[in-house]
Structures are given as structure tokens and as C-alpha cells.
N, C-alpha and C positions, 0 to 999 in steps of 0.2 A: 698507239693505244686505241685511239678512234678508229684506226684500217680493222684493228683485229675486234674491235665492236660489232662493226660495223659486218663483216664478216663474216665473222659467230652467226648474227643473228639470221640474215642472211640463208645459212645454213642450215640452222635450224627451224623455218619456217619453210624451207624445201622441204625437207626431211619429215615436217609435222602434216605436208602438203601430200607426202608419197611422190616428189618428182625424184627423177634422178639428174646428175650434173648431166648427162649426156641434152636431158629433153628440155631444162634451162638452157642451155649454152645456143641450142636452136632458137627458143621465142627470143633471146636476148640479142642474139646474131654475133656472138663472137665466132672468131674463126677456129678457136679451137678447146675441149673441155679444161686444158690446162688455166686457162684466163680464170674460168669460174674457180677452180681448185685455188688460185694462187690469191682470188679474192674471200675464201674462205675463211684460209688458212692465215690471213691480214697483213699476205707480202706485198700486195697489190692493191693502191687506194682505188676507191670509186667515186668516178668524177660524180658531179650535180646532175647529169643527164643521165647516167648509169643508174642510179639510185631511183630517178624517176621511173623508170621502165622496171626495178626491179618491184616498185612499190603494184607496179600493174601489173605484174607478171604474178606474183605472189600474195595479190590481193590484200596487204597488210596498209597500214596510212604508215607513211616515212617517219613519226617518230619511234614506230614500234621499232623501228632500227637507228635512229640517231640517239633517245633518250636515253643516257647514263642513269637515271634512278628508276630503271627496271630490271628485274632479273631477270633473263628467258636462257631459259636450258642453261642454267648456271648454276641456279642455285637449288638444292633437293630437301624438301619439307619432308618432315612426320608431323602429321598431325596427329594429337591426342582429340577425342573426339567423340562423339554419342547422337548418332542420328542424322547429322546435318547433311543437306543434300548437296550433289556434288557440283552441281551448277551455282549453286553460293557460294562453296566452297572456295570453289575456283574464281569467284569473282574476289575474294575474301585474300585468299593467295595472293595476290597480284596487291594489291593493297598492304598488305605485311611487306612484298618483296619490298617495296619501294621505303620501309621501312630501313629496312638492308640494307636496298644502295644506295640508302641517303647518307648513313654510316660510315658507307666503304667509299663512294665518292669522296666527298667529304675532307675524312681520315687521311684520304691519298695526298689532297690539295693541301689539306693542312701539316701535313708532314708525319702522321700519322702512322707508326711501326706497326705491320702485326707480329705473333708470335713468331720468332726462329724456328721453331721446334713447337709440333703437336703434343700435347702428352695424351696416353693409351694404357687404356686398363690391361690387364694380362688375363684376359679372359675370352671365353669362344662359344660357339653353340652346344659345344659338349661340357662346359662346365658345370659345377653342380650348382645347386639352389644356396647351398651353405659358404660353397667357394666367392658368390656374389656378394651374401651378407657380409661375412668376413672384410669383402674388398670395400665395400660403405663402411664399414667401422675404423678400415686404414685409412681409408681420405681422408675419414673426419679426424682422425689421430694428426695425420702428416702434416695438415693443412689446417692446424692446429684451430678448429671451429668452436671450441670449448665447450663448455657445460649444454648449451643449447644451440646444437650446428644449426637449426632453422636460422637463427639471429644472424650470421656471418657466409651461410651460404652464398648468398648473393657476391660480396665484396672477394671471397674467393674465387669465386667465378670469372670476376671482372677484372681482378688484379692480379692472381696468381695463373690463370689459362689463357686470359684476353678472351673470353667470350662475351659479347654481347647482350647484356637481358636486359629484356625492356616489357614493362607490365603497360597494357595494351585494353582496350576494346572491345571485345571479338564478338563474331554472330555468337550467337543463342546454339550451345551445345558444344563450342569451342572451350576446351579447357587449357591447352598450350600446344607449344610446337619447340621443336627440334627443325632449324636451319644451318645446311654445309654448300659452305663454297667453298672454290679450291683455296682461297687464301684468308679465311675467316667462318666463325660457326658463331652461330645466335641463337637464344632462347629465346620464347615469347612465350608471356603469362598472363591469361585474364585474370584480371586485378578483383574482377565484382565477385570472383571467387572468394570464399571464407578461409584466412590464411592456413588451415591448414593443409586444406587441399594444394591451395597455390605452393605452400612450401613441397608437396609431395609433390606435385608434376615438374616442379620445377629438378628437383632431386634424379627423378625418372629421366626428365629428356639430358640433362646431364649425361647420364648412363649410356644413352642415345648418343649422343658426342662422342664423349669418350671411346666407344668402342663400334662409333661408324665405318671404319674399317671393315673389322672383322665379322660383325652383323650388321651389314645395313640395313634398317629398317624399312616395314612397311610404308607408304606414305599415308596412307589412312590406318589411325590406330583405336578401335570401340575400346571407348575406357570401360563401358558397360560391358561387354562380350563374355560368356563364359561356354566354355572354359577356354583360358585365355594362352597366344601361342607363346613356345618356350621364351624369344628373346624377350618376349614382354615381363613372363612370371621373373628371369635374372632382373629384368628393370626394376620390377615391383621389392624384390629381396634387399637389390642394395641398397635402393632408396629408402627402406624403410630404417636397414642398419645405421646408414649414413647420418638420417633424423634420430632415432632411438638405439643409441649406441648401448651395451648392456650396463657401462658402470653408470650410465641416466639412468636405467633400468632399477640397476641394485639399490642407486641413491633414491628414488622418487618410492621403492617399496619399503618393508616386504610385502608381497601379495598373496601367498598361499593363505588356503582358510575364509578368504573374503568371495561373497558369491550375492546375487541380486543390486537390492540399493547402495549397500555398501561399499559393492565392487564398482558398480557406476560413479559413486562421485567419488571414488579415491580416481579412477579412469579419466572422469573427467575435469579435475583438478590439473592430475598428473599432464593428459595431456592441453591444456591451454597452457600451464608452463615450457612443455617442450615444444608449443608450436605447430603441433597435429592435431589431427582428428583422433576420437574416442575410440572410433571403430579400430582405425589404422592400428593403434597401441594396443587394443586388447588383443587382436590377431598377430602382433610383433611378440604381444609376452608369452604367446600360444607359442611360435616357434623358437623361442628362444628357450622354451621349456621352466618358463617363472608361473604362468597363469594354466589349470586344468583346462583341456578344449572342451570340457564338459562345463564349467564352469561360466565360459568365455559363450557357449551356445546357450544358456541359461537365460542370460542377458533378456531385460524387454531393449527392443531397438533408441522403443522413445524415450528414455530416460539418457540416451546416449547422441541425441539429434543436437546438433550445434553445441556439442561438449555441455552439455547442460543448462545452457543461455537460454531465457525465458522473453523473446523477443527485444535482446537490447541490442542495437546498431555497433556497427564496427565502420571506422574511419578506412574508408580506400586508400591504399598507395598510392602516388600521385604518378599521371600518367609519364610512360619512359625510363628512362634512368639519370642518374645526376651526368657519367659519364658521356650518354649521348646529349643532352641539355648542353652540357657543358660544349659539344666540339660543335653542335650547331649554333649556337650562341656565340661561337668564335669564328666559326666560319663568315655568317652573315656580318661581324664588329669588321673581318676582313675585305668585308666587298666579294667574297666567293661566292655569293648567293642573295640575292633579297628577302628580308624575310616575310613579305607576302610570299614569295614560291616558296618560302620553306614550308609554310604554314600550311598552302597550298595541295603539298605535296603530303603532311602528315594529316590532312582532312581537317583540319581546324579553323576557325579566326584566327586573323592573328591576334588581336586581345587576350583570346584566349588561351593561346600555345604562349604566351608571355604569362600567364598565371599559372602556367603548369611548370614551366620552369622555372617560377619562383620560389615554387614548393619545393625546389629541389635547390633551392639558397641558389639561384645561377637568375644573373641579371638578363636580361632580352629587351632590347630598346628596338618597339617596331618604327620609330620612325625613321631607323637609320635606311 
């Protein structure tokens, strides 16, 4: 596992370099390009002297190739996103990955299953806008998320797919991301989000998951962008289905007849009970054909700004998830880790990574 790390990366920093194996295998001085091929490929370990000459050859410092909680060319992000530039970005990525492979390491040492089996939407670039809704309205049916799938999405996620979601940090203009490696997929959610947005991206990069096969996504995604490209506007359809499925719809109305004030705070009732945004639901009842688009355009914006909330706070989700608390709080009880380096490693105190997983009822004794 370490040969084929070790390797990979290796690899991939040739490759990020523009060399080819023929022009390594010269500054390294092996005798022939199959030595480099068979150290790629992680048939072939690298001795402690190998490794230093690769670090000089490739201009990289030796942990970019020993360190298990990085991703490099492993793991493929969407970021959802409005502005941020790409040099933070990328500083920003690297900090999420390790987020990942603190996860996946981890999970491996601790005995940690992933899924057998992916599951995949049945859906493609040629599907319709209607054929997406439809398919958010079956998950939430199947995966039986009840009266308000905002509340249960998450544990769905986590229990019935085995992905990953962890409410997170992010720069300024990061809304979430979509993370696939070949043996695991992760959500990430900025938390300082007002939940109904986080319930929407989260719903969106789902979709992203689910059908990274057959669309895979951009890696940079303008949540602002208009007009927005097809795989996004399918994103946007099921997510919305998937949150405001129509018998919510039926139950939370009837809507016809209601236009201005009226229609705002029956909207913005409706949706703080479902868990969305105002806008989101009045544009869901436009296409589901409950609310006039003339009616829906009427609208003053402001009366529909934070569901109708008049500057009262909202309690953050505490950072992470219970599930990842949980395997890193067992990890380090095992000795697989200190938890300085875990703490370390997710940018915290450790005091303070010990109050974040409290909030999530999971014990962390850093003096272990």
C-alpha cells in the first residue's frame, strides 16, 4: 500500500512536471524506463535513497510523497462556488483533501468497510428537467426521509450510501463540494450558511455523486452564473424535488389566489418548516405548476430575505459529523494517531477539536 503511494504520487508529479518516464529514468540513473514504470505502478518499492533523489529531481519535499492524509490526483472535487480565486482555492483544496484522507486512512486502520456497491441515478445529459424532479421526489420516497427530507438527508447520506458529509469552514464564497475517490465519495458544507441553502447544496452535490459517472462534473461550479449549464440546471431540479416534494407542497398549501404579503409569509412559513429558502420554494411551486409565474415575479425580494427573519441568529451545526468524530476519537483511544496530529491535521486546538466533538455527544480525551 505504501509502494503504490508512494508511486501514484510520484507519478503524478512527473506528469504535473510535463516529464516523460524516458527523461526521469536519465536524471535518476536507472538502467532502464521499465524500473520507473514498475515504481509507479507500486510493484516496485523505493529504497530511502531513491526517494531522496526523487524529491530533487521533482522538486517536491518527501512528504508530498510519503504523507497518507493528502490527496494528489486521487481524489476529484466540484466545487460549488461564487468568485473565489483560484489560488485560494487550491490552497483551500488541499486542506479539505486531508480532511478526506484523515477519513479514509483512518477508516482503513480501524477496520472501516466502504460501500460494496455504488448506487446511481438513471439519468444522463439528455434527460429532461422533469425526469430529474421526478428522480428527487423517488429518493425522498425510497429512502423514506418523511414529511421534511431536509431533517434526514444528512443520516441518509451517511447510513444508507456511506458518504461522507462533514459541515466545515470554508473561504468566503465556498458554498460546498462534491468529493470522488475510487473507494469513497464526500460532501462538504459550509456550516455559516443559513440552512436552507446548506440543505440545498447539500441535496445538489448529492446529485453530483450520484451520477459522477455519467456526468462528471465541472470542478469549478458559479453557484451565481447565469444562465447555468445543463448538468447543473438537472442538479438544481432534483434537489429541489428531493426537498419539496409535491405532497409537502399540497400539505403546506393551497396556494392559488395568494399574491404580494400574503404570498410571502404563507412562503416564508412554509419554507422554514421545510428547511429551504423562500425563493427556492416559490420557484419549486412555479414549476410544479401550484404557484402563477406571474404571481411568483410579483414578489418584493425583501420581504422574502432570510424567510422572513428580522435579524435573529441561528445556532451553527457543530463542525464535522458525529460519524467522523466518532472514527477519529477511536482512532487516537487506539493509539493509531495522537491527538495533537489529529487536531493538527484538521487545523484546530486540540481543546478545541475536543469541544467540537462533544457537540456531537462523542468523548475526545486529548491527553491520551
Amino acid at each position: 500500500m505504501q509502494a503504490g503511494l508512494i508511486g501514484g504520487r510520484i507519478r503524478a508529479k512527473r506528469e504535473e512536471l510535463g516529464f516523460s518516464q524516458e527523461a526521469v529514468t536519465r536524471l535518476l540513473g536507472f538502467k532502464d524506463r521499465q524500473t520507473l514504470s514498475a515504481i509507479e505502478t507500486g510493484e516496485r518499492r523505493v529504497s530511502a535513497e531513491e526517494l531522496l533523489r526523487f524529491s530533487q529531481v521533482l522538486a517536491a519535499p518527501l512528504d508530498f510523497f510519503t504523507d497518507p492524509f493528502l490527496l494528489v490526483a486521487e481524489g476529484r472535487f466540484n466545487w460549488r462556488q461564487s468568485g473565489v480565486p483560484t489560488a485560494k482555492l487550491d490552497t483551500y483544496e488541499r486542506d479539505a483533501g486531508r480532511l478526506v484522507a484523515l477519513f479514509r486512512v483512518l477508516g482503513t486502520e480501524m477496520g472501516h468497510q466502504p460501500p460494496l456497491l455504488r448506487r446511481a441515478l438513471t439519468l444522463g445529459k439528455g434527460s429532461s428537467f422533469e425526469e430529474a424532479a421526478v428522480t428527487g421526489e423517488r429518493f425522498a420516497e425510497e429512502f423514506r426521509l418523511g414529511e421534511v427530507p431536509s431533517r434526514r438527508l444528512v443520516e441518509a447520506m451517511e447510513r444508507d450510501l456511506g458518504i461522507l458529509v462533514l459541515m466545515v469552514d470554508t473561504v468566503p464564497g465556498v458554498s460546498g463540494a462534491a468529493c470522488r475517490l475510487p473507494e469513497m465519495d464526500a460532501v462538504l458544507i459550509n456550516r455559516r450558511e443559513v440552512p436552507g441553502r446548506r440543505h440545498y447544496d447539500l441535496a445538489h452535490e448529492l446529485f453530483h455523486i450520484l451520477t459522477w459517472e455519467a456526468m462528471p462534473p465541472d470542478r469549478l461550479e458559479d453557484a451565481a452564473a447565469a444562465p447555468r449549464g445543463r448538468v447543473e440546471q438537472l442538479a438544481d431540479n432534483f434537489a429541489s424535488a428531493l426537498l419539496m416534494p409535491r405532497r409537502a407542497l399540497n400539505r403546506l398549501g393551497p396556494w392559488g389566489g395568494l399574491e404580494g404579503r400574503g404570498l410571502a409569509e404563507r412562503l416564508n412559513a412554509a419554507a422554514e418548516e421545510l428547511g429551504v429558502t423562500s425563493s427556492a420554494l416559490r420557484w419549486r411551486l412555479v414549476g410544479a405548476g401550484l404557484l402563477p409565474k406571474s404571481a411568483a415575479r410579483g414578489l418584493d425580494e425583501a420581504m422574502l430575505r432570510n424567510n422572513g427573519r428580522k435579524g435573529q441568529a441561528r445556532e451553527l451545526p457543530p463542525l464535522f459529523s458525529r460519524p467522523f468524530a466518532e472514527l477519529v476519537a477511536a482512532a487516537v483511544d487506539a493509539g493509531r494517531i495522537s491527538a495533537r496530529r489529529a487536531a493538527g491535521l484538521l487545523g484546530l486546538p486540540v481543546d478545541d477539536l475536543a469541544e467540537a466533538f462533544a457537540a456531537h455527544g462523542v468523548d475526545f480525551d486529548p491527553g491520551i
